[in-house]
N, C-alpha and C positions, 0 to 999 in steps of 0.2 A: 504494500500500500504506500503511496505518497506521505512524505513528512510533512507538506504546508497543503493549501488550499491549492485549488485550480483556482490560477489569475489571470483575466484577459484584458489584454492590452490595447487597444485601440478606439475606434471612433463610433461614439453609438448614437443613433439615429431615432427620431419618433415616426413610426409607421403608423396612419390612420389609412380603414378602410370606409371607403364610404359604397354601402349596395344596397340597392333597391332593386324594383322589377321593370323589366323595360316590356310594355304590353299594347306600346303606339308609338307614333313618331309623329316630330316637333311637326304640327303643318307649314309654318313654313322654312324648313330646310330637313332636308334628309337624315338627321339625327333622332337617334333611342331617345323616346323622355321616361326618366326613372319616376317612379310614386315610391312609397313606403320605404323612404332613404329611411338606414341603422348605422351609427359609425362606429366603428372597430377600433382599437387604439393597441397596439404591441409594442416594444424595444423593439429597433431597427437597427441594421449593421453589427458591431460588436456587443451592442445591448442584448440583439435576439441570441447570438452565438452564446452568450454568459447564461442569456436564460436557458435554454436549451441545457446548455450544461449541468443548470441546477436542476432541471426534470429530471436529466438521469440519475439526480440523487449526490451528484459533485456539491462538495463545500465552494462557493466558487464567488471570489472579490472582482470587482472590475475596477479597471485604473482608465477614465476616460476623463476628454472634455467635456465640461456641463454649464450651459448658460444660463445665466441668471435672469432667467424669463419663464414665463407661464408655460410654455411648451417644455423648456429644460424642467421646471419643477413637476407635470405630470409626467415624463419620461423616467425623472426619477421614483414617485411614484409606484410607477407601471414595473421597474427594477425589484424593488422591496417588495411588490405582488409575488414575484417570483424568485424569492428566496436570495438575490444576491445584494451582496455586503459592496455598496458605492465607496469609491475612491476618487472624490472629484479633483480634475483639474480646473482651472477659474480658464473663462475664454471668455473674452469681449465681444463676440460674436453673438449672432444669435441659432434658434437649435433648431437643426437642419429637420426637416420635416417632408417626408415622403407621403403624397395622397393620390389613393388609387381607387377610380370609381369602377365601381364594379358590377357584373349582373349577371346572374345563372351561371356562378363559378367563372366569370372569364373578366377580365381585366378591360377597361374601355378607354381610359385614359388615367396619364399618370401624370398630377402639380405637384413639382419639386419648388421650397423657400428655405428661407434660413438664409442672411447675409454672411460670408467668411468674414472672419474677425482674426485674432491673437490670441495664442494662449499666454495665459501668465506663466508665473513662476511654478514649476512643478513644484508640489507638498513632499517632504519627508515621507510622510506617509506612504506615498505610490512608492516608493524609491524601494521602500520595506518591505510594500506586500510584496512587489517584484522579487525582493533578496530574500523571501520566506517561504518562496513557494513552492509547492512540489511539482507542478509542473505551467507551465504558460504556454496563453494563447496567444499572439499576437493577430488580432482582425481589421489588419489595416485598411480603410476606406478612404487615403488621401489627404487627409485634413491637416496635418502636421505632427501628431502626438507622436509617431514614429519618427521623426526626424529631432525631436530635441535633443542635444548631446549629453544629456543627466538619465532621459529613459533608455538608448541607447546602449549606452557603459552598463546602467542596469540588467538590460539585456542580455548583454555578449557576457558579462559576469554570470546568471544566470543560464545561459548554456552550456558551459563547462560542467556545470553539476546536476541539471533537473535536466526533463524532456521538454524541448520550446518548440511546437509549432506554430509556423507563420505563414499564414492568408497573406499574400499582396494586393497589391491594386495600383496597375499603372501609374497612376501619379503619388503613387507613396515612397517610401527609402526602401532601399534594398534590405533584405534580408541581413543580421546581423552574420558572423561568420560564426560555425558550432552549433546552429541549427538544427534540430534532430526531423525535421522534415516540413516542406517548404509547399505548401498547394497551389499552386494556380488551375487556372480553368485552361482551355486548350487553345482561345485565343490572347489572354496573360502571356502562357508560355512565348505565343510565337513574337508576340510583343516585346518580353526581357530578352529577347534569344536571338530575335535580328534576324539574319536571313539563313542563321545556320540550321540545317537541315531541307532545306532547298530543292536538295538536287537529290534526296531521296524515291524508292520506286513507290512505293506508299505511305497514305495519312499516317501510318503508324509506324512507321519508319522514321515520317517527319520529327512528331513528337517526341518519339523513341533519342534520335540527335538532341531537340533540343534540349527535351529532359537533363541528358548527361553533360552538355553544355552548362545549364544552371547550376547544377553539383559544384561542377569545377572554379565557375563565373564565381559563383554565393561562398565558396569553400564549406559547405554544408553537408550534411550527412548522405540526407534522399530530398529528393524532388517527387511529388506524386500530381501528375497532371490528371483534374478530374474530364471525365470526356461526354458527360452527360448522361444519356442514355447508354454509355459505351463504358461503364464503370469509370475505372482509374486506371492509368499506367505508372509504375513504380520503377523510377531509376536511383539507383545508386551511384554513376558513374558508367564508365565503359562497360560492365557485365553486363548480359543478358536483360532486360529489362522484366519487370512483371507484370501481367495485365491482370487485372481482380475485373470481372463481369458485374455487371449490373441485375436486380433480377427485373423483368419485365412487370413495368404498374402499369393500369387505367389511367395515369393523368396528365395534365397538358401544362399544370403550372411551376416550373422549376423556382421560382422563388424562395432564395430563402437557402435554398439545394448548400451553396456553398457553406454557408454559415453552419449549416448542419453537420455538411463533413467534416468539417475542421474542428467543430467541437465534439465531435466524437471521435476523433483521433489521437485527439488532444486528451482525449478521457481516459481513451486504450490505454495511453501512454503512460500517464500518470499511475494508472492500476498493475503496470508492471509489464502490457504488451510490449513484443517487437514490435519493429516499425512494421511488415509486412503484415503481422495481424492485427494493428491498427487498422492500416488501411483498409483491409478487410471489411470490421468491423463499420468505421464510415462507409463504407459504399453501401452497405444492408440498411444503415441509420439511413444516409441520404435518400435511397431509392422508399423506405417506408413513407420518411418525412414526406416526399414528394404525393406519393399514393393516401398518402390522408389528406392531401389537400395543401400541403406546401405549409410556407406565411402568413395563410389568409387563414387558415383552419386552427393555428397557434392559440392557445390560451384557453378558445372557445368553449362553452357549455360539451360537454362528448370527448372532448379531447382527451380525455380520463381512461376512453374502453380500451378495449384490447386492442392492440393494433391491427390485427386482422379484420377485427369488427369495422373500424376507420378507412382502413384500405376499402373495405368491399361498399362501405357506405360512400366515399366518396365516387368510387368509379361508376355508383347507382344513386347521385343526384347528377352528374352528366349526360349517362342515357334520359335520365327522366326528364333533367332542364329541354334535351333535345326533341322529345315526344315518343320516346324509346318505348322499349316492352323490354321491361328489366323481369328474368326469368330466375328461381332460385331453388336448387333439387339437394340432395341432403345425404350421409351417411358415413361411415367408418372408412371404407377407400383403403385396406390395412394391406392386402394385397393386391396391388394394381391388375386388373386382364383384361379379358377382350367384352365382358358383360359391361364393365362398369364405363368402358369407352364407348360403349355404343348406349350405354343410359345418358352419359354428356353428350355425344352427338344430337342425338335425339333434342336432348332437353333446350340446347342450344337455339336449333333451328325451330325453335316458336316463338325470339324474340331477338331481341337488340345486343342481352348481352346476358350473361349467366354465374351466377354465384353461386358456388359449392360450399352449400354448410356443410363442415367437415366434425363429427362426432373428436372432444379432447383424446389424449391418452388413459384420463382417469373415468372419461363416461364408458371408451371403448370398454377398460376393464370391468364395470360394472354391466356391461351390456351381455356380452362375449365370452367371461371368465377372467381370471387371474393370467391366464398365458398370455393376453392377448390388449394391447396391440404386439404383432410381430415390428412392426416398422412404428418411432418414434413421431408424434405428430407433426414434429418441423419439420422432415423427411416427406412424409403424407404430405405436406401440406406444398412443398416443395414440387415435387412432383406432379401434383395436381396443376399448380401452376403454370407450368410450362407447356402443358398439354394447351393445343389452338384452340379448342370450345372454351376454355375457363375463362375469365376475364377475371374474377375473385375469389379469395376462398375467406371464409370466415371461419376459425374456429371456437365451440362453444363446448360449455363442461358439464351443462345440463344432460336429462337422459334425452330430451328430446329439444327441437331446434326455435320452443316456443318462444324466447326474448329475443333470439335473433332474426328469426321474423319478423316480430314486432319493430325492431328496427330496421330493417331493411324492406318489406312492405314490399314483398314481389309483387307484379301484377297476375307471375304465374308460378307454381308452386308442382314442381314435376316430378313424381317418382318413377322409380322401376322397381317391379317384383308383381307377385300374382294379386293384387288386389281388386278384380274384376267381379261385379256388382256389390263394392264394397265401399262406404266412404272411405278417402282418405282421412286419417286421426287428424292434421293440420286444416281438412277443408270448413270446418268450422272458422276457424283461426281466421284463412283469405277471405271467409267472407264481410267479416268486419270493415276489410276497406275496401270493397269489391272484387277481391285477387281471385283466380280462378284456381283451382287443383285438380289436375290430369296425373292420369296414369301411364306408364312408358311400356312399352310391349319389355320383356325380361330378354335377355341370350338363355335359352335354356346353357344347363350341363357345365355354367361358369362360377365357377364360387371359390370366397378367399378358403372356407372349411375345404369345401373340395381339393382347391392346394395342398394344405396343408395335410390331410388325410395320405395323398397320391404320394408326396413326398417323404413322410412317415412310412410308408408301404414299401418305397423302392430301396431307401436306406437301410430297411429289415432286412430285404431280400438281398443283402448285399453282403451283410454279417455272415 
C-alpha cells in the first residue's frame, strides 16, 4: 500500500451541464429548442481526475488553482462532495468554466469563460502534500501550475521515490524527468513527437516510434498513448511495445475518457501495480467510465449501481432516445454453445439492441448447486460481450432478473427453453410499462449439464 495520499496536481475546471429535451425547432432558424433545461455541475479537468480517484476509494489531496469567485467557490464545493482534501493555489484569474448543452445523451454545443489570470505564490502546503505523497497525478490542462519552478523541483523530487503519473496537454511543460508513466492521447503524442515516426508502414507503427521517442525526449520511465476505442499502447523505449485492447461499449461520449485513465493508473500505481498492469487496469476503468455514460453520467442519482447495471442502462437510453426497441433475455451462460447463441441471435433480431441479464456467480450457485458456476462471472460476462448480438450485459445477484428489469424496462423480454402455453414468470413484470415477453424456439440436445455430464463420461472412460 502507498505511505501518503494520492495527490493530483494540476488544473481543475467547473463543468456544468445544461439538458433538456429538444421536441421542435426554433421557427425561425433551423435550431433544436430545448424545454425542461436541468443543470449539472461536476469538477472539470484535474478536479474530475481527483474525484474519480476518490470513488475508487483513494485518500486523495488536490494541489490546484482556485479563484476567488463564485464559480471557484462552488467548484470547491463540488471537491469536498466528493471526498477530496483542496490544496488551493490563489490565481487572479477567474475559474474556467466549461458549459455543454445537451439532449438525448449527445452534446449540442459547448460555452467555454473564465479570463486567464496569475497564479500567486504557491502555499507551503502544496509543496508538502507533493513531498508526502505516495503517489501523484499530474493533470495538466495548460494553465500554468505545471510550469512554476517550486511545483516542478517538487515534482522531479517526488519521482525519485513514489509513482508520478503525468497527463499532458499541448500547451502545458513537459513532463518532469523520472516519471513512472506519461499518457497522452494519440494526437498529444504526434504533437510532442514532431514528425518522428512519419515514415512508418502503419498507425501503429507510427505511435509505436513516437511513443519510444517520448521515453527518451521526457527521460521517463513509459509512455502509454491512449488510442480511444483502440485501448493503449505501452512503450518503454526501443523494446517491443504493448498494446492492452479496449473492450467494446454502446457509447459515443469519450469525455472525460482521459481523466479516467490516468486516475486509474495512477491508483494501480500507488497500490503497488506495475506499470503494464496499471495500464491494464485504466483501459477497463476508461472503457467502463465511457459505457456508463462518460462526464455527463459523473456524480448523478444511479451512479452508485453496479457497473454493468450503468453500462447496459446507458447503451438502452441511446436506442430509446433514438426510437429503438431495446430487447433484454436472461440466464446463467456458464457454459457457452450453440443453444445459447442461437437464443441471442434470435432475441437480437426483434429489436434495436439487446441486453443479456446474466445470473451473478452467487445466484448461479444457488440456482445450479455448489459446483457450479464452472466459468467465473467476469469470464461469462466477458465472453458474452464480445459475441455481435450483445450490445450489454448486466449482471445481477438476485434469483431472478426482477430489479434489473425494472431498471432497464425492455420493450421486449425474450426467453429460450420449452415454455409453450405457459406465461413467462417476468411477463407480469413487462406489463407494467407495456414490455412485451416472447418465447425463443430452444436448440434441442444443447445444454451446459449436458457438457458437463458428456465430459464427466469420456474422462471415466479414459481411466
Amino acid at each position: 500500500m502507498s505511505r501518503g495520499p494520492l495527490v493530483v496536481v494540476g488544473d481543475a475546471l467547473l463543468d456544468v451541464d445544461l439538458e433538456g429535451r429538444a421536441g421542435r425547432l426554433c421557427p425561425d432558424a433551423p435550431v433544436p429548442v430545448l424545454d425542461e433545461l436541468a443543470e449539472h455541475a461536476r469538477p472539470g479537468g484535474a478536479g474530475l481526475a481527483a474525484a474519480l480517484a476518490a470513488t475508487d476509494g483513494h485518500e486523495v489531496v488536490l494541489v490546484s488553482a482556485i479563484a476567488a469567485d463564485d464559480d471557484g467557490e462552488r467548484l470547491s464545493g463540488l471537491l469536498a462532495e466528493h471526498g477530496v482534501r483542496l490544496v488551493a493555489v490563489p490565481h487572479d484569474g477567474s475559474t474556467p468554466v466549461k458549459r455543454r448543452v445537451r439532449s438525448s445523451g449527445q452534446s449540442l454545443l459547448r460555452l467555454d469563460s473564465g479570463a486567464t489570470g496569475h497564479l500567486g505564490e504557491v502555499p507551503e502546503a502544496a509543496v508538502e502534500a507533493i513531498r508526502t505523497a505516495g503517489a501523484v497525478l499530474v493533470a495538466d490542462y495548460g494553465r500554468g501550475l505545471t510550469s512554476a519552478p517550486v511545483v516542478r523541483q517538487a515534482l522531479e523530487t517526488a519521482a525519485a521515490t513514489v509513482p508520478v503519473v503525468w497527463d499532458p496537454h499541448p500547451r502545458g511543460a513537459a513532463p518532469v524527468p523520472g516519471v513512472r508513466l506519461v499518457t497522452p492521447n494519440r494526437d498529444e503524442a504526434a504533437h510532442f513527437a514532431g514528425d518522428v515516426g512519419a515514415d512508418a508502414r502503419t498507425s501503429l507503427g507510427t505511435v509505436s516510434a513516437r511513443a519510444a521517442a517520448l521515453v527518451e525526449r521526457w527521460s521517463v520511465h513509459a509512455v502509454a498513448v491512449t488510442l480511444g476505442a483502440g485501448g493503449a499502447l505501452l512503450s518503454h523505449g526501443e523494446s517491443s511495445p504493448s498494446v492492452v485492447p479496449a473492450p467494446r461499449v454502446g457509447a459515443s461520449d469519450p469525455c472525460g475518457a482521459g481523466d479516467r485513465f490516468a486516475s486509474a493508473a495512477a491508483g494501480a500505481l500507488a497500490t503497488g501495480a506495475v506499470t503494464t498492469e496499471a495500464v491494464q487496469a485504466a483501459v477497463l476503468a476508461a472503457a467502463r467510465f465511457v459505457a456508463e455514460g462518460g462526464a455527463a453520467s459523473f456524480g448523478r442519482a444511479g451512479q452508485g449501481a453496479a457497473p454493468q447495471v450503468a453500462r447496459g442502462l446507458a447503451r438502452v437510453e441511446a436506442v430509446r432516445a433514438a426510437g429503438g426497441t431495446v430487447v433484454a433475455t436472461g440466464g446463467c451462460f456458464d457454459l457457452l454453445h450453440a443453444g445459447h447463441v442461437a437464443t441471442l441471435e434470435a432475441a437480437r433480431a426483434l429489436g434495436d439492441c439487446l441486453v443479456v441479464c446474466l445470473n451473478s456467480d452467487a445466484s448461479v450457485g444457488r440456482l445450479k448447486g455448489p459446483a457450479r458456476p464452472l466459468v467465473p462471472q467476469a469470464d461469462r460476462a466477458r465472453v458474452l460481450e464480445a459475441l455481435e448480438p450483445v450490445d450489454a450485459v448486466v449482471v445481477f445477484d438476485e434469483d431472478t432478473p426482477t430489479e434489473a428489469l425494472r431498471r432497464i424496462r425492455p420493450d421486449v423480454w425474450a426467453k429460450g427453453g420449452d415454455y409453450a402455453g405457459v406465461d413467462l414468470p417476468e411477463a407480469a413484470l413487462l406489463r407494467e410499462w407495456g414490455g412485451q415477453s416472447v418465447v425463443l424456439p430452444y436448440l434441442q440436445g444443447r445444454s451446459t449439464t449436458g457438457l458437463v455430464e458428456t465430459a464427466a463420461e469420456r474422462v471415466g472412460a479414459t481411466r
